[in-house]
C-alpha positions in Angstrom: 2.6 69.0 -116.6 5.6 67.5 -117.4 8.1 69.6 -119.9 8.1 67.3 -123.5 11.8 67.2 -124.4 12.8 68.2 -127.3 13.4 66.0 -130.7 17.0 66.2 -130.4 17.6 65.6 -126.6 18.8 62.4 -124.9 17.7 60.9 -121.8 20.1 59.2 -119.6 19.0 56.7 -117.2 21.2 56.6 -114.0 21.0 53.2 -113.6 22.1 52.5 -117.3 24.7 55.0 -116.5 26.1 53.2 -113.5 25.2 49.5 -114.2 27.3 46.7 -113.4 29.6 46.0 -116.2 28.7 42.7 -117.8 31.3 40.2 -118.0 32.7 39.2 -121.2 33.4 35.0 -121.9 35.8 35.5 -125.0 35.4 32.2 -127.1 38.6 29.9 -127.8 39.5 30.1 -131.2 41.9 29.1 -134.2 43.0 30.5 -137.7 46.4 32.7 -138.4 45.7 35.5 -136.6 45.3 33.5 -133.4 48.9 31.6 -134.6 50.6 35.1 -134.4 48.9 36.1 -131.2 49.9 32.7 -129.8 53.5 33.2 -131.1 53.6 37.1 -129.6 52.1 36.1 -126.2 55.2 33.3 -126.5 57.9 35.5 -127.1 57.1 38.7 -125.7 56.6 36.3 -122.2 59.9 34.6 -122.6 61.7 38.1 -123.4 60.2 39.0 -120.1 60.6 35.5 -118.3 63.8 34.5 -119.0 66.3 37.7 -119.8 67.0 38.3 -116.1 68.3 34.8 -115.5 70.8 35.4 -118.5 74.4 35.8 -118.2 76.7 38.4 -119.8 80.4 38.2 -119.1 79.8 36.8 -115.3 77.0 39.2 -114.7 73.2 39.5 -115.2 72.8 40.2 -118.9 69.4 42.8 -118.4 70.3 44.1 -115.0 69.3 48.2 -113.3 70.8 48.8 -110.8 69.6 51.8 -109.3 71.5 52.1 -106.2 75.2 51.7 -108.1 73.2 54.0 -110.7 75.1 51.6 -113.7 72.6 49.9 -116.4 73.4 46.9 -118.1 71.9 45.6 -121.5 73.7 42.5 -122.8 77.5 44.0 -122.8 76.5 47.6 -122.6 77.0 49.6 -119.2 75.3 52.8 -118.9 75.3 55.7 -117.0 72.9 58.5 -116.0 75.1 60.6 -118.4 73.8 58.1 -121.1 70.0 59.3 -120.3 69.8 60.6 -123.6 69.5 56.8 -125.1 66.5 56.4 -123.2 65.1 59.8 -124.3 65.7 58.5 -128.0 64.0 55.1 -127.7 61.0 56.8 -126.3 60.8 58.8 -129.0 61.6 56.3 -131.7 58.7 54.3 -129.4 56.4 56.7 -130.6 57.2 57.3 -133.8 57.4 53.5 -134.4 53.4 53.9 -132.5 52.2 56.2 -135.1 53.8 54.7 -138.0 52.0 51.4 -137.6 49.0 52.8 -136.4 48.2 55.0 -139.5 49.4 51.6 -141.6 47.8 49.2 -139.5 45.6 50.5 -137.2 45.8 49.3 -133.6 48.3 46.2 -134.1 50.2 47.0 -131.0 47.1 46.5 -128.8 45.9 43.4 -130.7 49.5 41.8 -130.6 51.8 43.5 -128.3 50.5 45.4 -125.6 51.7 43.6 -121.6 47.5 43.8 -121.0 46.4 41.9 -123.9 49.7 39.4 -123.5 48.7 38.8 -120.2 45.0 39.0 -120.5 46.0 36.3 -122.8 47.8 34.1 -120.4 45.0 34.6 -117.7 42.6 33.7 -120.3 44.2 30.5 -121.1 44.2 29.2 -117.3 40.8 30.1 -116.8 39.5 27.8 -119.9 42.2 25.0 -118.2 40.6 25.5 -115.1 36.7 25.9 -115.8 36.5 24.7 -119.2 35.0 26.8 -122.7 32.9 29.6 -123.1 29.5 27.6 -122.1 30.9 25.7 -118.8 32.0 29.0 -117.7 28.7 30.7 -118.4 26.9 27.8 -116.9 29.6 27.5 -113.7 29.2 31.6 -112.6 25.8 30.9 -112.8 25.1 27.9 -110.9 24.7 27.7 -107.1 28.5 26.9 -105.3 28.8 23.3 -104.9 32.5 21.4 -103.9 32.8 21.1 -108.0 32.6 24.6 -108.6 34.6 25.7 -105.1 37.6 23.4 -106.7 37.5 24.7 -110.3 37.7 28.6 -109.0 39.8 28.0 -106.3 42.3 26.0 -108.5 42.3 29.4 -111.2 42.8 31.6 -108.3 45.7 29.7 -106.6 47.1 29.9 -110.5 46.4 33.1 -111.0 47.9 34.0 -107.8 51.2 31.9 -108.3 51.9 33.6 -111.6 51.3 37.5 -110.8 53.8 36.7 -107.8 56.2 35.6 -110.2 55.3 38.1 -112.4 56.0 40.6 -109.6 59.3 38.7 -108.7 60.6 39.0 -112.2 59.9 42.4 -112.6 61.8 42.8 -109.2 64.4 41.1 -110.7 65.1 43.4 -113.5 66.4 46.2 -110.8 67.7 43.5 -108.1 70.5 40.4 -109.4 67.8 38.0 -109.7 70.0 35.2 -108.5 70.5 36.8 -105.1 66.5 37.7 -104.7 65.2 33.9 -105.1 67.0 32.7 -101.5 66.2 36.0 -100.0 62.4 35.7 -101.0 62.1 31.9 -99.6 63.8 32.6 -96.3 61.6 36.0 -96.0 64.7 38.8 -95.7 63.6 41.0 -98.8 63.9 45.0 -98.3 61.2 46.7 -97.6 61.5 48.4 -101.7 61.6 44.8 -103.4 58.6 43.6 -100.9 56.9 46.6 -101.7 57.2 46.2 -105.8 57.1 42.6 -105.7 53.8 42.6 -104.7 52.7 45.6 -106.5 53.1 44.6 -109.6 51.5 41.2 -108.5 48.3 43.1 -107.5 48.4 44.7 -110.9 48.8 42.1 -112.6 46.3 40.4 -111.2 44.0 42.8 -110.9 44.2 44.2 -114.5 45.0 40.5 -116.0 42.4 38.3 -113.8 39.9 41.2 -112.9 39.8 44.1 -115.4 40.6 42.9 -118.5 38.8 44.9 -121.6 37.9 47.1 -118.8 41.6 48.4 -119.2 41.4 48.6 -122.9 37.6 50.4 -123.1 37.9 52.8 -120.1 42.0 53.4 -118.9 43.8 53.0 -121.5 44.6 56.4 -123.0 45.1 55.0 -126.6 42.2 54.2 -127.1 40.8 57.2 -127.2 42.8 59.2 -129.2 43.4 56.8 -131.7 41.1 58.2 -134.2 42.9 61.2 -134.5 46.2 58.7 -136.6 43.3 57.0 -138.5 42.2 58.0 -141.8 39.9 56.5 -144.3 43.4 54.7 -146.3 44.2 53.1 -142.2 44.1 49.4 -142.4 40.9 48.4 -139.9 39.3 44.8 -139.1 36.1 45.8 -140.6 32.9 44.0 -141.7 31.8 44.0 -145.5 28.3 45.4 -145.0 27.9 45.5 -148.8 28.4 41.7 -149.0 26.9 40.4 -145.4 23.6 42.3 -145.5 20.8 41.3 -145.2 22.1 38.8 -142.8 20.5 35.4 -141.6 20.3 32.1 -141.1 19.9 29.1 -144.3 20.2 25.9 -144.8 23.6 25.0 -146.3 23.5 24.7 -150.2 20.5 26.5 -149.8 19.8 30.1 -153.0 20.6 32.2 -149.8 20.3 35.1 -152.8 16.9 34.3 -153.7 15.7 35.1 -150.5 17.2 38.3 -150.6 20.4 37.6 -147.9 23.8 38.2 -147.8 26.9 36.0 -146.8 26.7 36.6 -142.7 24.4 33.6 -141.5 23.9 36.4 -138.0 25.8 33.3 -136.2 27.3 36.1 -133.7 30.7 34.2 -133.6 32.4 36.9 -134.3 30.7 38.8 -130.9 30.9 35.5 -129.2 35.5 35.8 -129.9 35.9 38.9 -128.9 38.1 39.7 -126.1 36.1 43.2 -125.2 32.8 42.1 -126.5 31.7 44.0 -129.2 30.4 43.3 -132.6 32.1 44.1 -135.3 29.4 44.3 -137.5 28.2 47.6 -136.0 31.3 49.5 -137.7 34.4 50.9 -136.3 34.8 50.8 -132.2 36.9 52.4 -130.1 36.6 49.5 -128.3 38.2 47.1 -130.8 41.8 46.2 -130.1 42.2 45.0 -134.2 43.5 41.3 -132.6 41.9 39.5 -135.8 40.0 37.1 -133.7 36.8 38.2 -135.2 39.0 37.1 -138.7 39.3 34.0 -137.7 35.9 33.1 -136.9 33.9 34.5 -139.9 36.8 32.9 -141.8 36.0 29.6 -140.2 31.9 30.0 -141.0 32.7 31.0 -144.6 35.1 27.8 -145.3 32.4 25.6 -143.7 29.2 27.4 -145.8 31.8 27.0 -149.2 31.4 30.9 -148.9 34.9 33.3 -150.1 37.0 34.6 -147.0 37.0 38.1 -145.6 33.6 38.8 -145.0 35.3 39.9 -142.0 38.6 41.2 -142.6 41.9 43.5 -142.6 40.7 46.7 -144.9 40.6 50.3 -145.2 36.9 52.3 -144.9 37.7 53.1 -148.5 38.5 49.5 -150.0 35.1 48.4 -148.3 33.0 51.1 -149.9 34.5 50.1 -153.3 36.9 52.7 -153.9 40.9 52.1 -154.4 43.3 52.8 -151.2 47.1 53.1 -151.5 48.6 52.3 -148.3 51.8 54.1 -148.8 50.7 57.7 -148.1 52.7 60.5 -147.6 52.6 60.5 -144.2 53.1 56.5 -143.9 56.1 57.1 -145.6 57.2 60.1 -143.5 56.9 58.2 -140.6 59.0 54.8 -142.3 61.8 57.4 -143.1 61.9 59.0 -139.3 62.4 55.6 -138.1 65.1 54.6 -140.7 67.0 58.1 -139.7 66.5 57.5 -135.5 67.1 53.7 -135.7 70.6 54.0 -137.8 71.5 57.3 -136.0 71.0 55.4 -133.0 72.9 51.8 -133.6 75.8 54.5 -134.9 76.1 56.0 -131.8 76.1 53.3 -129.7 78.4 51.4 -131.4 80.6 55.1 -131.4 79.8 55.6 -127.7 82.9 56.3 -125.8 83.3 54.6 -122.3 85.1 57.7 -120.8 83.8 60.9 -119.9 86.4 63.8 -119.2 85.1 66.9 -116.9 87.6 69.9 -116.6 87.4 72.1 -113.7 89.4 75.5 -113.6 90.4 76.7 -110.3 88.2 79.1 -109.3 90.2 81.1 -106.5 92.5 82.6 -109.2 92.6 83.2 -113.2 96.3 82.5 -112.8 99.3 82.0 -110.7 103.0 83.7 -111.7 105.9 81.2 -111.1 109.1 82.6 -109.7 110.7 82.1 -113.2 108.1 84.3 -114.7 106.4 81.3 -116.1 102.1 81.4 -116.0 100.7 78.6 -114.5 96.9 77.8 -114.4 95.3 75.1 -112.1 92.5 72.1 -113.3 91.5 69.3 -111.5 90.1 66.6 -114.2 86.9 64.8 -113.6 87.7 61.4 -115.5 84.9 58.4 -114.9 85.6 55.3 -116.4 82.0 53.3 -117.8 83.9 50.1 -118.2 83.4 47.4 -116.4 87.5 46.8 -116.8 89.9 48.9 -114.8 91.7 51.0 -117.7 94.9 53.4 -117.5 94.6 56.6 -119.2 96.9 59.1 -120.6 96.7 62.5 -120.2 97.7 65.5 -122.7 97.3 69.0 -123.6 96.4 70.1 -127.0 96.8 74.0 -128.1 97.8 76.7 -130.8 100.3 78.5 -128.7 103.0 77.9 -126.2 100.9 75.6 -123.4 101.5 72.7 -121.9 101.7 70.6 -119.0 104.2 71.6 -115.9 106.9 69.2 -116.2 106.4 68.6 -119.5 105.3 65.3 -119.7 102.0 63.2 -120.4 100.2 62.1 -116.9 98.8 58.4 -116.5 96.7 57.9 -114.0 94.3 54.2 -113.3 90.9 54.1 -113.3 88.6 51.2 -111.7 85.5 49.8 -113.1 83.0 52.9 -112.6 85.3 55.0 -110.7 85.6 59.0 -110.5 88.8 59.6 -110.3 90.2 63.4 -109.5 93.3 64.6 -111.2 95.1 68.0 -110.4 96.6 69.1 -113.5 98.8 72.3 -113.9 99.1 73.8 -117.3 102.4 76.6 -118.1 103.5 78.6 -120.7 107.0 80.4 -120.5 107.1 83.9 -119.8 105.8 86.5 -122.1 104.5 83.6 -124.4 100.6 83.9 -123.7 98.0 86.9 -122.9 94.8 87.4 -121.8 92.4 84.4 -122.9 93.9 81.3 -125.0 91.9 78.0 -125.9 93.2 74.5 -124.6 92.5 71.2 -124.9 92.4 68.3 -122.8 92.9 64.6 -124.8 92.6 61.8 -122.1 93.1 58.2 -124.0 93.0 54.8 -122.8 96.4 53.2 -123.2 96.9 50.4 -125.6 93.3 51.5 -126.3 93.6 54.3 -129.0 90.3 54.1 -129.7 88.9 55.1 -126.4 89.8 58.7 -126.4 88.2 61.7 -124.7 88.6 65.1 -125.8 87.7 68.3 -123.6 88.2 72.0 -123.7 88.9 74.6 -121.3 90.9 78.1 -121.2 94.2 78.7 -120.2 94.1 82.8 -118.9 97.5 85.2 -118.4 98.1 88.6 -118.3 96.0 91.2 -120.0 98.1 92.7 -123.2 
């Protein structure tokens, strides 16, 4: 006999548990919400499009160049010294995450996020290509005929075109694009651009054409522990169960309160939108990327039926149960004054950032040297690297307390190219009897006729023990 399973035990069926997934025809929609995706997919793909073919001062504006190791943003240059910067935009990145998350819930997945913008795009040539949610339905399901060989041949050749230039852009980013266009047509790329060109085709392809929510419901890391920067004051898309339920169909005009129904008509429009395929009537999802479309449709039911807006709509768990929410919370506000602090911090210190970096080297094979006049001598070689991208001529001086300075008395100028290391041997002396044991110095490297390019570095200057 077979053992009766307990009341609280679930039963998994393995073929539940490793069923295909189904595949999900988001409907074509309109309202505002779809405006701002519209305008986001729009922008975010014309940042992405367009800033490597961009000019700065004769030169790619957005350009990486890993080999030369030298970044350029607009007229910034930046070193692997300047690794910091990137350290502070990642962290202002997630600050900026959580911040509008515990606001707004998940607006950057809805809005911003490369696999809903080009989910988006895909999206758009599949509908050109095999028509609205119904054709599509009926066309995967109907047997292959030249019609239906055309339509999904014409979205792959599409879909294929623009992942390649997708890959070829993102190529382009780390390569001068200008250069990489001829070299792709007459088939002489490197081995590293081939390799990356198409990878991030594939992927883009793959997650884009092929994956989709899959991405969202089962890779994407956010979407799991998004719960824990939710609370019950976090704006959500939710669904007014208080005001929908019981839901049904009427007649229009009909005393849909009479017979004892709410405002949602059950017209699953709102499943029918989604880009992952849930229903938003079921409650809070991790699967639910808060992209309004869901908004947009109810919205569009309720202006037809003469019923309010926002049966479906932007609101915390506590506003739809009836209670008041403030959305400025202590931590909301924590997070809005991090961000102010990083983001003005950071615009001050690019804007302060020196082009010049200074390294001082002692000689290491002796502390010091006596001259024959009694005078003590110490030996440096100077480590100056100019981040320019203008040759520059730079002065060198010493700075101290005490009786240092440089052999010969006078300030050293030495020129520096665009990005060049340049080595400079640099003897310090102080007259006999004047210094001893350990004394502090100072380097002060400036860029002449360019006071405001100055570089200051310390070292020690060593004589005899007292």
């Amino acid at each position: 006999m077979a053992k009766p399973q307990p009341a609280s035990a679930v039963v998994v069926d393995d073929g539940e548990m490793y069923r295909a997934a189904t595949k999900v025809y988001p409907r074509e929609t309109s309202g505002r919400f779809q405006n701002l995706r519209n305008a986001a997919v729009i922008v975010l793909l014309g940042l992405y499009y367009l800033l490597p073919w961009l000019n700065w001062n004769g030169r790619q504006a957005v350009l990486f160049d890993l080999p030369a190791r030298k970044f350029f943003v607009l007229g910034l240059t930046f070193w692997p010294q300047d690794f910091i910067y990137l350290s502070w935009l990642l962290i202002m990145a997630g600050i900026s995450l959580f911040f509008v998350t515990a606001l707004a819930g998940r607006l950057w997945c809805g809005y911003a996020c490369p696999q809903t913008v080009w989910t988006e795009t895909f999206l758009r040539i599949e509908r050109w290509t095999e028509g609205d949610r119904g054709r599509r339905m009926k066309l995967d399901a109907a047997p292959w005929t030249p019609e239906k060989i055309l339509r999904k041949g014409s979205k792959q050749l599409l879909w294929i075109v623009f992942a390649l230039w997708t890959g070829f852009t993102f190529v382009g980013f780390f390569t001068p694009i200008r250069a990489l266009g001829p070299r792709v047509l007459d088939l002489s790329l490197g081995h590293w651009e081939t390799f990356w060109m198409l990878f991030y085709s594939f992927a883009t392809y793959g997650n884009a054409g092929h994956l989709r929510e899959q991405v969202c419901k089962y890779m994407c890391p956010y979407a799991r522990f998004q719960g824990a920067m939710f609370d019950r004051n976090t704006l959500i898309i939710a669904y007014d169960n208080r005001r929908g339920e019981p839901r049904g169909p009427r007649r229009r005009g009909s005393d849909y309160r009479a017979a004892g129904l709410g405002d949602c008509i059950d017209c699953t429009l709102c499943v029918q939108v989604c880009p992952t395929g849930i229903d938003i009537r079921e409650g809070l999802q991790y699967e639910c990327i808060a992209c309004g479309a869901c908004i947009d449709a109810c919205d569009a039911v309720m202006d037809k039926l003469e019923y309010p807006r926002g049966l479906v709509r932007y609101a915390t768990q506590k506003s739809i149960e009836g209670g008041s929410s403030p959305l400025l919370r202590p931590r909301v506000i924590l997070y809005f004054f991090l961000l102010v602090l990083l983001f003005g911090a950071f615009i001050w210190s690019i804007a302060h950032r020196v082009p010049l970096i200074v390294d001082v080297v002692r000689d290491r094979n002796a502390l010091y040297r006596t001259a024959s006049d009694g005078a003590i001598e110490n030996a440096y070689t100077l480590k100056i690297m100019n981040k320019e991208g203008v040759a520059r001529r730079y002065r060198v001086t010493v700075e101290d307390h005490g009786a240092v300075s440089l052999a010969g008395g006078e300030a050293i100028e030495v020129d520096a190219k665009p990005g060049e290391v340049v080595s400079l041997p640099v003897t310090l002396r102080a007259e006999a009897g004047s210094v001893s044991g350990r004394s502090e110095v100072e380097f002060l490297v400036e860029a002449v006729g360019e006071p405001a390019i100055r570089y200051e570095e310390e070292s020690r200057f060593f004589g005899p023990s007292p």
